[in-house]
Z-matrix of the N, CA and C atoms (Angstrom, degrees):
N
C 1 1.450
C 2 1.528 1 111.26
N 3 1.349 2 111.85 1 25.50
C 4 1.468 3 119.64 2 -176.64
C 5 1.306 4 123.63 3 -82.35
N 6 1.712 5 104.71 4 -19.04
C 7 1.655 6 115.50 5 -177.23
C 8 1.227 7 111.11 6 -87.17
N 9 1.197 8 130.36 7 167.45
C 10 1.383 9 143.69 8 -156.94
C 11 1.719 10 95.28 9 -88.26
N 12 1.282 11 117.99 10 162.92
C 13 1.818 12 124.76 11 -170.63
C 14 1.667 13 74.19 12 -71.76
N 15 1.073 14 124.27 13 -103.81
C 16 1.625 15 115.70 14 -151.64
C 17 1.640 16 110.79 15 -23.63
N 18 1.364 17 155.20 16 -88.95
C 19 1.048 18 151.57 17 158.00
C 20 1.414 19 102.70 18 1.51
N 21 1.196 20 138.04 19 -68.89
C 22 1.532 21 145.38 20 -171.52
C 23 1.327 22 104.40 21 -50.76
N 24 1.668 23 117.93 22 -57.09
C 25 1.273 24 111.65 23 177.59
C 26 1.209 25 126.50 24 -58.54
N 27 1.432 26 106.89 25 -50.94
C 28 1.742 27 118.65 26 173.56
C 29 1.955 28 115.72 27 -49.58
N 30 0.944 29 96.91 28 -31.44
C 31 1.685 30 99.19 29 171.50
C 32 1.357 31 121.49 30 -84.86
N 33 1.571 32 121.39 31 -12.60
C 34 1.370 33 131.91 32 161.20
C 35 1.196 34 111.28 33 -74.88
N 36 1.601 35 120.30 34 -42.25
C 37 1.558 36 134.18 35 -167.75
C 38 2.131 37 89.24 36 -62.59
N 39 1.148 38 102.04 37 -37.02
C 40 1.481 39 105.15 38 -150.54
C 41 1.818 40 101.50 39 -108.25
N 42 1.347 41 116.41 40 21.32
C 43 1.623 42 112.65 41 -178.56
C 44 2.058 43 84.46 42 -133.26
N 45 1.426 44 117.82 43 -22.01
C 46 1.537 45 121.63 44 164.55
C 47 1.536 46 110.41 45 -52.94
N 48 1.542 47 92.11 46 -69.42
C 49 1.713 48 94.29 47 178.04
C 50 0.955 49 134.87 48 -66.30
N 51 1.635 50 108.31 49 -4.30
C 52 1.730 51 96.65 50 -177.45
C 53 1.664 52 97.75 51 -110.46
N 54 1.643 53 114.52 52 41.64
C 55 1.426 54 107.99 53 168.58
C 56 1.693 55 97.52 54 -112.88
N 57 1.289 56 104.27 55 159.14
C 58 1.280 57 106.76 56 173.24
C 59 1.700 58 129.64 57 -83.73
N 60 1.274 59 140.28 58 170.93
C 61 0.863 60 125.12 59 -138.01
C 62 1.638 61 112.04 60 -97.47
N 63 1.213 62 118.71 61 145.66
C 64 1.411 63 114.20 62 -166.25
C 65 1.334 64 103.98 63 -56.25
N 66 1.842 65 120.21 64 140.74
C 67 1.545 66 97.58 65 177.16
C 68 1.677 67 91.94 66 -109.12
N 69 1.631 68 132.71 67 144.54
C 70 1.034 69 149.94 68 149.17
C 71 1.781 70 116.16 69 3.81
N 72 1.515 71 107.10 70 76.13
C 73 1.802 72 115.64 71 169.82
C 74 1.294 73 94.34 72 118.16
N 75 1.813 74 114.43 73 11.83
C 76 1.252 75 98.03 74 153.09
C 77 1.672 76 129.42 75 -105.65
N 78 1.410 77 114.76 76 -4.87
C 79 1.374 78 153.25 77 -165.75
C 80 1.406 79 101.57 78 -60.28
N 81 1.419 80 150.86 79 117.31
C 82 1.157 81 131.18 80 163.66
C 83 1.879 82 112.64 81 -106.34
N 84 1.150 83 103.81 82 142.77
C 85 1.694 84 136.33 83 -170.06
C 86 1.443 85 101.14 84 -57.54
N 87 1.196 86 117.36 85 159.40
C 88 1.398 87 109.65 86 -160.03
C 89 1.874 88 102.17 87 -107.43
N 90 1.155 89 103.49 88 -2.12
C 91 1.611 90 117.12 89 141.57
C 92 1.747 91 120.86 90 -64.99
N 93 1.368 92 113.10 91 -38.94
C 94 1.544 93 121.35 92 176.54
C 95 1.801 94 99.19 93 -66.57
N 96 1.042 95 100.14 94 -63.13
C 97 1.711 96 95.52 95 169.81
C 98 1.625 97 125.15 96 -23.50
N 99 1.407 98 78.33 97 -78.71
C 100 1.763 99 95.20 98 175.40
C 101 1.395 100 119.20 99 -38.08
N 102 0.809 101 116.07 100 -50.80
C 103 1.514 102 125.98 101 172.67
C 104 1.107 103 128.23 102 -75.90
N 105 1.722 104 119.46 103 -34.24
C 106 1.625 105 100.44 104 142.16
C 107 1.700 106 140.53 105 -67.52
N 108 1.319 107 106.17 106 -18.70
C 109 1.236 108 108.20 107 160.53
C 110 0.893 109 116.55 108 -59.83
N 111 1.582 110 131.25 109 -63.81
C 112 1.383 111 119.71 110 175.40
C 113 1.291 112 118.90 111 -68.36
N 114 1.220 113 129.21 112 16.56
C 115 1.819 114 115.44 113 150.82
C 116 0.851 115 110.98 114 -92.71
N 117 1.373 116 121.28 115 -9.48
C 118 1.776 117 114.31 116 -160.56
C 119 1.840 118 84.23 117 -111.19
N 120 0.977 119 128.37 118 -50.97
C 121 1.721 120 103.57 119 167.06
C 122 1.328 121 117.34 120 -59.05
N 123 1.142 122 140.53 121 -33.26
C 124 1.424 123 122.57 122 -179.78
C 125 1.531 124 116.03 123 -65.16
N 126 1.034 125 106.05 124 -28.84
C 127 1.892 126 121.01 125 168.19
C 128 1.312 127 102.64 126 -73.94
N 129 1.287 128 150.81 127 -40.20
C 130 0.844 129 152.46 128 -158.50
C 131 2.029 130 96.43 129 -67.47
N 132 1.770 131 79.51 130 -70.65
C 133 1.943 132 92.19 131 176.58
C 134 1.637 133 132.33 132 -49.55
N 135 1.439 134 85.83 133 -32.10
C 136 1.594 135 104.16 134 173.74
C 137 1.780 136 114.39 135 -77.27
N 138 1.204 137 113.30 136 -11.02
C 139 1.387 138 130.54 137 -178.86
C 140 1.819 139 127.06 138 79.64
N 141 1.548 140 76.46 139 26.11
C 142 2.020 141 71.10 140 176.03
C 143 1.139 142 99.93 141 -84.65
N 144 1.762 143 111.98 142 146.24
C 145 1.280 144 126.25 143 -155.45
C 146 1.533 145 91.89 144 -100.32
N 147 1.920 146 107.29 145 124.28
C 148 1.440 147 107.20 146 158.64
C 149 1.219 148 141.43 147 7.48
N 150 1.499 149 121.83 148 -147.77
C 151 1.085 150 144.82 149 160.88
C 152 1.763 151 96.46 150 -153.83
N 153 1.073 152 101.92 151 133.36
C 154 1.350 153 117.29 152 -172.04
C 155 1.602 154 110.83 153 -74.41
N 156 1.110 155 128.29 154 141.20
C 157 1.202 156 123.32 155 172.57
C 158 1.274 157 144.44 156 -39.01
N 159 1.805 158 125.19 157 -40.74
C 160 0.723 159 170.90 158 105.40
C 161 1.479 160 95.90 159 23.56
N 162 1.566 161 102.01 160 -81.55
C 163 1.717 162 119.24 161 176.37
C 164 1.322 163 112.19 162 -71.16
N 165 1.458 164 133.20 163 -23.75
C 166 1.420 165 139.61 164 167.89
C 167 1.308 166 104.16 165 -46.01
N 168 0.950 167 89.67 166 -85.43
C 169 1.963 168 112.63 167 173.25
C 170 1.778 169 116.56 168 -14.53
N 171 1.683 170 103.63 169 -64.05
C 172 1.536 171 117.22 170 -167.95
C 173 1.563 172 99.07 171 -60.33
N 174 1.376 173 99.76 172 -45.12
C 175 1.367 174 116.03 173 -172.71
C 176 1.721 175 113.24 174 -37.38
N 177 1.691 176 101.63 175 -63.61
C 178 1.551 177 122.51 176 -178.23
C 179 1.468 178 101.48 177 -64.60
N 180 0.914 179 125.02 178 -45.60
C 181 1.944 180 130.62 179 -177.32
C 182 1.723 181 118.97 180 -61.08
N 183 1.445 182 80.89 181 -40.87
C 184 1.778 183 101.00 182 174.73
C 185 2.161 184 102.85 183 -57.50
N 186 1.307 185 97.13 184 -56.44
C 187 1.775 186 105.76 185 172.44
C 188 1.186 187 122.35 186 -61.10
N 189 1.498 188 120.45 187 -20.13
C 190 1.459 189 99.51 188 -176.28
C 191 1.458 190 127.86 189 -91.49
N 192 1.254 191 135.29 190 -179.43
C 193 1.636 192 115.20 191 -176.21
C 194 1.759 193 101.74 192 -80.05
N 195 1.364 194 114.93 193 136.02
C 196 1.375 195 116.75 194 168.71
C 197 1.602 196 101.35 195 -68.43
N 198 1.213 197 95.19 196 141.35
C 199 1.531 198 129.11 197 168.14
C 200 1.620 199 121.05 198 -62.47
């Protein structure tokens, strides 16, 4: 969270597009959202500890198509 909001955005604009395209029943509802947000803040408040970045990261890298 060290880069400036423009930079931040532009790397969201540009980590969106370089996913491939949702295929049909994989899409979640913007009720599915909602509701993971609020599980993942209520854990948050309740103090279950993240996932560390580190493991965030491997996690997302692990999913994408190798190059």
């Amino acid at each position: 969270m060290q880069l400036p909001d423009q930079q931040r955005a532009e790397l969201v604009v540009e980590l969106l597009d370089s996913l491939p395209p949702v295929e049909l029943g994989q899409a979640r509802s913007d009720a599915d959202w909602l509701a993971e947000i609020d599980r993942r803040a209520r854990a948050a408040q309740a103090g279950v500890p993240g996932v560390a970045w580190e493991e965030a990261r491997k996690q997302v890298l692990d999913r994408l198509p190798k190059r």
